[in-house]
C-alpha positions in Angstrom: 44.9 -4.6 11.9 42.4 -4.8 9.2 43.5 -6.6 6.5 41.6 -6.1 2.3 42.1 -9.4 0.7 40.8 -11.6 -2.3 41.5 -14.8 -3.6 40.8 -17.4 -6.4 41.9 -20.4 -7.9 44.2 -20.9 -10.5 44.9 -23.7 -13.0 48.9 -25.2 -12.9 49.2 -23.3 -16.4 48.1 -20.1 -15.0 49.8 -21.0 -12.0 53.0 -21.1 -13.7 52.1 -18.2 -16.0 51.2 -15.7 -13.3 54.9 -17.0 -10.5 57.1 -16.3 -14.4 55.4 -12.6 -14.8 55.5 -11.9 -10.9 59.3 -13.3 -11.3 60.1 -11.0 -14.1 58.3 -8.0 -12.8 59.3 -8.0 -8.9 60.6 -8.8 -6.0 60.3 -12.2 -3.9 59.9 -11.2 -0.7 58.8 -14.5 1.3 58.7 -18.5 0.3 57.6 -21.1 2.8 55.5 -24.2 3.7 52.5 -23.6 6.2 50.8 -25.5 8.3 47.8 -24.6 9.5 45.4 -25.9 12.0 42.1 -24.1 11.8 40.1 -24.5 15.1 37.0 -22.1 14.2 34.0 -22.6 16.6 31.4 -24.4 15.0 33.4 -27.1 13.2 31.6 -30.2 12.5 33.7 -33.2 11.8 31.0 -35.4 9.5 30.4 -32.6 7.3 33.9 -31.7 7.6 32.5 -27.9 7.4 31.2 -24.7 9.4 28.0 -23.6 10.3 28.2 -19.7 9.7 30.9 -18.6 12.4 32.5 -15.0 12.7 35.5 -16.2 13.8 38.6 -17.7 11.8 41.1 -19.4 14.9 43.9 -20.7 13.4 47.6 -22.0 14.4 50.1 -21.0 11.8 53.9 -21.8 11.4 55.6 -20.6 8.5 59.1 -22.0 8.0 60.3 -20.8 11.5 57.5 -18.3 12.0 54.4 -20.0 14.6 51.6 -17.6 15.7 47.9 -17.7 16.5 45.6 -15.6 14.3 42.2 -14.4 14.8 40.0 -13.2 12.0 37.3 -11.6 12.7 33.7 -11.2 10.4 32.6 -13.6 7.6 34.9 -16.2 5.8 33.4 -13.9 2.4 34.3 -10.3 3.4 36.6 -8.5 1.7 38.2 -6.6 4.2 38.3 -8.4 8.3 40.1 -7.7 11.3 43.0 -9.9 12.3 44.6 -10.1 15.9 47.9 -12.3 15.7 49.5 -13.6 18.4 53.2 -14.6 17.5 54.9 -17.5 19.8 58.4 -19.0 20.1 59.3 -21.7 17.5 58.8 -24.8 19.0 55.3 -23.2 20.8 53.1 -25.0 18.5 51.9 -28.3 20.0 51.9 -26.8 23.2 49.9 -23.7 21.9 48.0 -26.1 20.2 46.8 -28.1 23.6 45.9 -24.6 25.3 42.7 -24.3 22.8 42.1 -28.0 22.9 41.8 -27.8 27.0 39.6 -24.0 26.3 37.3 -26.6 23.8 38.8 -25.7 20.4 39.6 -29.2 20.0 37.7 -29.9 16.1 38.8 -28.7 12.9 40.9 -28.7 9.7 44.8 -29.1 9.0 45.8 -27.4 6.1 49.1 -27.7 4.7 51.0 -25.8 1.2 53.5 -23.6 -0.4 53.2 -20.1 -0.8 55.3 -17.6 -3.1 54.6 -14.1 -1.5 55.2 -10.9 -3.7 55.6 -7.3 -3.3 53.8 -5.7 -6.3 52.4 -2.1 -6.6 52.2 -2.0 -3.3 50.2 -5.0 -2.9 50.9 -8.6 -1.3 50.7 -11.1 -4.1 50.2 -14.4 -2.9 50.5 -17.5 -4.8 50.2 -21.0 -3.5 50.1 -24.9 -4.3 48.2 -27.5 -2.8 49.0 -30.4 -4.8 50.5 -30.9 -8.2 46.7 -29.9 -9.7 45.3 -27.1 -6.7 46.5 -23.8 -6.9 45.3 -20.6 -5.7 46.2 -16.9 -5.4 45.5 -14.2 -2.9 45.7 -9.9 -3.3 46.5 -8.6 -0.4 46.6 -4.4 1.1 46.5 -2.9 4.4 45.7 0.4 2.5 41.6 0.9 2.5 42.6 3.0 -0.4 44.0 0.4 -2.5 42.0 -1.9 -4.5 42.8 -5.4 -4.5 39.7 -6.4 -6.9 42.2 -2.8 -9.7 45.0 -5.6 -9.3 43.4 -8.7 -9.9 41.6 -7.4 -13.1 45.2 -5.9 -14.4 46.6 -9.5 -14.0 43.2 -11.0 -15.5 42.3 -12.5 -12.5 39.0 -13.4 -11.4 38.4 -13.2 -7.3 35.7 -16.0 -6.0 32.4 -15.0 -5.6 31.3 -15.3 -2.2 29.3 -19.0 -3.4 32.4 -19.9 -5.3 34.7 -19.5 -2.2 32.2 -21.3 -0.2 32.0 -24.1 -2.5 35.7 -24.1 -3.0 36.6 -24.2 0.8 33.8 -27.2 1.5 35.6 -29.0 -1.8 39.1 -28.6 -0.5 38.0 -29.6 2.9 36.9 -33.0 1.4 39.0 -33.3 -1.1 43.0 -31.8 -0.5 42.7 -31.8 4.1 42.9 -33.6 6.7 40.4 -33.5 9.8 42.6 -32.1 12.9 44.0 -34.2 15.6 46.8 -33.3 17.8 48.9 -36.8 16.8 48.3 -36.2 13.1 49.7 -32.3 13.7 53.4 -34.0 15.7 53.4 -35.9 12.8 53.7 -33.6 10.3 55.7 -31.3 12.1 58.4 -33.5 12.3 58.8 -34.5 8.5 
């Protein structure tokens, strides 16, 4: 599946703003937590970054939902191919020390909330970090549909392709936590 996405950051007060209108205006169709574990080759845990790496490997569980995703092409590009791979609830750990033994055994955790949105037949994805880190995401499976004709209807501005790099290398330093497979039980189980 090839997925058209963009995303930005949002203040709390636009934050706020934007989940009232989206309350208002439509329907709710998915809340959760997420944890992810992002195991993309070329991780290096000093810099706590990537060198350039066409890959995106992540393990995902949603509230009950677990899967492994694979996005393919540049972190920057609009529109990428993802392969998922859903597994059992519970699967996580031990999907988790099947890329560790294959040598996907670096990366990032990443853990927030997410308000997902059905909205002129778009995905509308809003999500908080922490009491002061938000962000938002446009998403269509539609090659027809314009994510960018959204976000400029709701006056918001996607990142450029500097501004998301500079936004992912200051989240990795300053809102997640390097990946170990202890660190992941733990938070699994709170």
């Amino acid at each position: 599946m090839t997925e058209i996405e963009i995303r930005g950051k949002l203040t709390k007060e636009e934050f706020y703003k934007l989940e009232y209108f989206l309350e208002k205006t439509t329907k709710l169709k998915d809340t959760y937590k997420r944890l992810s574990v992002d195991l993309s080759p070329g991780f290096d845990p000093e810099t706590r970054s990537w060198k350039q790496s066409k890959f995106d490997l992540r393990l995902k569980k949603s509230g009950n939902s677990e899967k492994i995703s694979l996005k393919v092409g540049e972190f920057h590009l609009k529109e990428r191919e993802e392969i998922e791979v859903k597994i059992k609830e519970g699967e996580f750990l031990d999907a988790l020390k099947l890329l560790e033994t294959l040598g996907f055994n670096k990366g990032m955790i990443y853990f927030w909330e997410s308000w997902e949105y059905e909205y002129q037949d778009f995905e509308v994805k809003i999500s908080k970090y922490s009491d002061s880190y938000y962000t938002w995401e446009i998403e269509s499976d539609d090659p027809v549909k314009d994510p960018n004709e959204l976000a400029k209807t709701l006056s918001l501005k996607p990142y450029t392709e500097e501004e998301y790099k500079k936004a992912i290398d200051w989240e990795n330093q300053n809102v997640h936590k390097l990946y170990t497979l202890e660190l992941v039980d733990k938070l699994l189980k709170e």
